[in-house]
C-alpha positions as CSV (number, residue, x, y, z in Angstrom):
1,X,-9.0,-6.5,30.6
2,X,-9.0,-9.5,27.8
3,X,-8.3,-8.0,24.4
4,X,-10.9,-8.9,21.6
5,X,-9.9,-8.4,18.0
6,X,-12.2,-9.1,15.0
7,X,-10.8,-9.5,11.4
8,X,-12.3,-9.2,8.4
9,X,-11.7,-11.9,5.7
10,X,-10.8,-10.9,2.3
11,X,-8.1,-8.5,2.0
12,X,-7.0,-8.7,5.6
13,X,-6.3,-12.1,6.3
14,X,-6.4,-13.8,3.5
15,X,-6.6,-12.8,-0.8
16,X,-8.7,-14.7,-2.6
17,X,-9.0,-12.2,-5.6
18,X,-8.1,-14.9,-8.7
19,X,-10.7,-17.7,-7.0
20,X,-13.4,-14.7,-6.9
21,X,-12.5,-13.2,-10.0
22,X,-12.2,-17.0,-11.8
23,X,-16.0,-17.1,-10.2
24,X,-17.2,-14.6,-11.5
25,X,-16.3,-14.7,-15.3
26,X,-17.7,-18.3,-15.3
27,X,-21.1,-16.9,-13.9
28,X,-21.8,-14.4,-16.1
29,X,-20.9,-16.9,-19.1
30,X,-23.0,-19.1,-17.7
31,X,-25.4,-16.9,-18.6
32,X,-24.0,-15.1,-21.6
33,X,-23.2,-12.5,-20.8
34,X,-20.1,-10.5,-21.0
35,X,-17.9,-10.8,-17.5
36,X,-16.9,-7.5,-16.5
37,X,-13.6,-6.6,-15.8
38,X,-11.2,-6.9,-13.2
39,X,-11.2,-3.2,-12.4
40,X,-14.7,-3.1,-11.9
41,X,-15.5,-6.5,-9.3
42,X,-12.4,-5.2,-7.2
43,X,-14.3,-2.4,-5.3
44,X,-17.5,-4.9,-5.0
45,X,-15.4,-7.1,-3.0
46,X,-16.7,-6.7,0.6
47,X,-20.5,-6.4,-0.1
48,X,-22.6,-9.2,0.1
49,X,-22.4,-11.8,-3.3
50,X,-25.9,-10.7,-4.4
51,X,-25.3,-7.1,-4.2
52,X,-22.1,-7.1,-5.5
53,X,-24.3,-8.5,-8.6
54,X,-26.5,-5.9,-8.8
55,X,-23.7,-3.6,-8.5
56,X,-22.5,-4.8,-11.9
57,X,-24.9,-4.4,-13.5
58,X,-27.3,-7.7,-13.1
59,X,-31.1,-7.3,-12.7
60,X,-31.9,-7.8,-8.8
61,X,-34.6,-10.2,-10.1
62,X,-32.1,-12.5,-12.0
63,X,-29.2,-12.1,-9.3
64,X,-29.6,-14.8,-7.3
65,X,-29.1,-17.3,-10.6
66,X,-25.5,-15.5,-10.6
67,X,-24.4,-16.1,-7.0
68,X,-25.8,-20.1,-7.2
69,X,-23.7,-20.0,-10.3
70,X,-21.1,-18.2,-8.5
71,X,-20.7,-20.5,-5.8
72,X,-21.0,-23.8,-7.9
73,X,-17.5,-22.1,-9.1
74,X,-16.3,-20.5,-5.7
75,X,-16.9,-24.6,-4.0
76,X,-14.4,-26.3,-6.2
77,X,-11.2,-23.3,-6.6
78,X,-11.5,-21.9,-3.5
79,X,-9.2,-23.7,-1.3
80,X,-6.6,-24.3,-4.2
81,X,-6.5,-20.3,-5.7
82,X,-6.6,-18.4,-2.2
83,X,-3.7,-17.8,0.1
84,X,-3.1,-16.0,2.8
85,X,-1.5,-12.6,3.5
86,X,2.1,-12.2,4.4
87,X,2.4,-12.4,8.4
88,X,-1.3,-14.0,8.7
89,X,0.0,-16.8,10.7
90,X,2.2,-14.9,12.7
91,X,-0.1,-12.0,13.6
92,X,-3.4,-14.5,14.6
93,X,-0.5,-16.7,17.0
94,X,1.1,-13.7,18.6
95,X,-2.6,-12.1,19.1
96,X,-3.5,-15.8,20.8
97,X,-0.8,-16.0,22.5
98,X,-1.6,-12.8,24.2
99,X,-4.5,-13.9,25.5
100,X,-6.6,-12.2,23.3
101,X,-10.1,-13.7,22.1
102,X,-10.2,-13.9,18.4
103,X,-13.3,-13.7,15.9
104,X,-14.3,-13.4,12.0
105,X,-16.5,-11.0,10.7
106,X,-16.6,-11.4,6.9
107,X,-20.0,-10.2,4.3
108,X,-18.2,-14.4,2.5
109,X,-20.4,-17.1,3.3
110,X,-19.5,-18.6,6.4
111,X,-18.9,-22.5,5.2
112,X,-16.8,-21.7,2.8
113,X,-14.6,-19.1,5.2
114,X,-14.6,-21.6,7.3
115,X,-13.4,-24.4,5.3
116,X,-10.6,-22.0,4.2
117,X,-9.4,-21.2,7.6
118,X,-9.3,-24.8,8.3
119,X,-7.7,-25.5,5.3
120,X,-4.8,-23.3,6.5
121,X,-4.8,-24.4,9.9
122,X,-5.9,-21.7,11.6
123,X,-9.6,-22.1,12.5
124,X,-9.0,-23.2,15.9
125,X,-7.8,-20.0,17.1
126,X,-10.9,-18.1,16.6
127,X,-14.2,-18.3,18.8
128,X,-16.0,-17.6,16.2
129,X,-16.8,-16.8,12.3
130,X,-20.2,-14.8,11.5
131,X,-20.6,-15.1,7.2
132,X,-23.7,-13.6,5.2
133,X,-26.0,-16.4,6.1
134,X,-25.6,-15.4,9.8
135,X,-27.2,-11.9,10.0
136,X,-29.7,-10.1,7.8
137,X,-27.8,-6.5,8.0
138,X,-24.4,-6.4,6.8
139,X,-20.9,-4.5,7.0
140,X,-21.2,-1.5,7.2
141,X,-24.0,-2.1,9.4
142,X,-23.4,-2.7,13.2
143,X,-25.1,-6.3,13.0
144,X,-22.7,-8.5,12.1
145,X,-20.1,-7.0,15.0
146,X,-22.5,-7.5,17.4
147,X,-23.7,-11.0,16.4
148,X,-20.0,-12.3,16.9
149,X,-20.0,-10.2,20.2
150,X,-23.2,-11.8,21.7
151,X,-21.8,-15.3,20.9
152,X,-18.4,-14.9,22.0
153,X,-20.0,-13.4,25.8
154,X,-18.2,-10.1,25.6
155,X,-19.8,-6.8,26.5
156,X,-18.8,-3.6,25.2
157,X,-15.6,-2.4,26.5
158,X,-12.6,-0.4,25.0
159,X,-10.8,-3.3,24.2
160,X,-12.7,-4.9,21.6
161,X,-11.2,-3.4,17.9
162,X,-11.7,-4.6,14.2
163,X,-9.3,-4.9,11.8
164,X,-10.7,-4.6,8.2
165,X,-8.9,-3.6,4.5
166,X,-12.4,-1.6,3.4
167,X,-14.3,1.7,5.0
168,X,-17.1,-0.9,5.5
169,X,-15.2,-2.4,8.1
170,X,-14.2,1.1,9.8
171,X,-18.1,2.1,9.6
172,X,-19.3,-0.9,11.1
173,X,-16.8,-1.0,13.8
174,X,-17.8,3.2,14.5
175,X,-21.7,2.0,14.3
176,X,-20.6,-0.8,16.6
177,X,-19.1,1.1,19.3
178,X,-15.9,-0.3,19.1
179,X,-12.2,0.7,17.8
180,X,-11.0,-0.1,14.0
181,X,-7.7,-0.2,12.3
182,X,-7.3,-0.6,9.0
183,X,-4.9,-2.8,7.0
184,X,-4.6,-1.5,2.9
185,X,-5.0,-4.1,0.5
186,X,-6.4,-3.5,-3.7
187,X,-10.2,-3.6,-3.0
188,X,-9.7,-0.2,-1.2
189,X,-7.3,2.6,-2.1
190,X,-5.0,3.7,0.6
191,X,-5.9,7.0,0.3
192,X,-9.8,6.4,1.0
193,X,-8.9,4.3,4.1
194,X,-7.1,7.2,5.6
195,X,-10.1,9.0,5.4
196,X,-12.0,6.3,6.7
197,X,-10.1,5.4,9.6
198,X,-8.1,7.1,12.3
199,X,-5.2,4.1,12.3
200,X,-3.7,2.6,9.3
201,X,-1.2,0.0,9.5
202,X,1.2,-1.5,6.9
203,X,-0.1,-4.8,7.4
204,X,-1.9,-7.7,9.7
205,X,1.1,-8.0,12.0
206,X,1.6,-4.7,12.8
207,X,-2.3,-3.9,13.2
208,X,-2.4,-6.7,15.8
209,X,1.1,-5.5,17.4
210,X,-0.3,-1.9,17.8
211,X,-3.7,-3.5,19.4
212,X,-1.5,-5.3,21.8
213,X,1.0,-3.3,22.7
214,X,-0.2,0.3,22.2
């Protein structure tokens, strides 16, 4: 049977930590407030903008100020201060090449994923991209799997996996139904994602050469 292999965005295919970072320090100016640091936005990074907000300490009633402000920022840097992960290219041809069906599942907003895998060249080998504005649940909820699933036409099978740097992506692959391996990266620390998930890999290439060829 076709393989199917879903990636998360940030931290497995691509790192766009300085363009988020950068993004956020010129919200919370905007506003006056004191950006906090590195340290803490690095374990937000995953959740959805507004929560990841909140998270830091922003008054859910004033949050939605911060991610307008946030992406006024994010529009202009994001293309120019992201790049992508050693062996991206590589892993996404060889896993196309196969024959496999590719997809995105990322909490980003879809546009601007979008515009970044385009910008790289490599939007044409995916079937599809599902951002934040595309479901109301997301990662570590099931919904977001299961919207890209439903629009690429496959059912639920053993060969559909997830490949995702956080334990979001692992739980929302389990809720889902479907196999995860994880790929570390510095949002989440190598020793929570072996707790997280039964399969770690070193990186992108070998996650999609153990999906393929295991």
């Amino acid at each position: 049977m076709q393989q199917v292999i879903l990636f998360d965005l940030d931290g497995t295919l691509i790192d766009s930590t300085e363009a988020i970072l950068e993004s956020f320090r010129i919200a919370f100016k905007k506003f006056g407030k004191k950006p906090p640091s590195k340290e803490a936005i690095l374990p937000q990074i995953g959740h959805p903008l507004f929560e990841m907000f909140v998270n830091l300490g922003v008054p859910r009633e004033e949050a939605q100020k911060y991610v307008d402000a946030y992406k006024e920022s994010y529009r202009k840097i994001h293309t120019q201060k992201t790049l992508l992960l050693p062996r991206t290219k590589e892993a996404v041809e060889l896993a196309y090449n196969h024959g496999a069906k590719l997809g995105i599942v990322t909490t980003k907003t879809g546009k601007y994923s979008k515009e970044l895998m385009e910008h790289f060249g490599l939007m044409n080998y995916f079937d599809v991209l599902i951002g934040s504005e595309d479901v109301k649940r997301h990662k570590p909820h099931p919904e977001p799997i299961e919207r890209a699933l439903e629009l690429m036409d496959v059912a639920k099978s053993d060969n559909i996996t997830m490949i995702g740097d956080t334990c979001m992506d692992m739980q929302a692959a389990k809720s889902a139904g479907i196999e995860a391996v994880a790929v570390p990266f510095t949002y989440t620390p190598l020793e929570e994602l072996k707790v997280c998930s039964k399969v770690v890999k070193r990186c992108i290439f070998e996650a999609v050469s153990y999906i393929l060829y295991n």
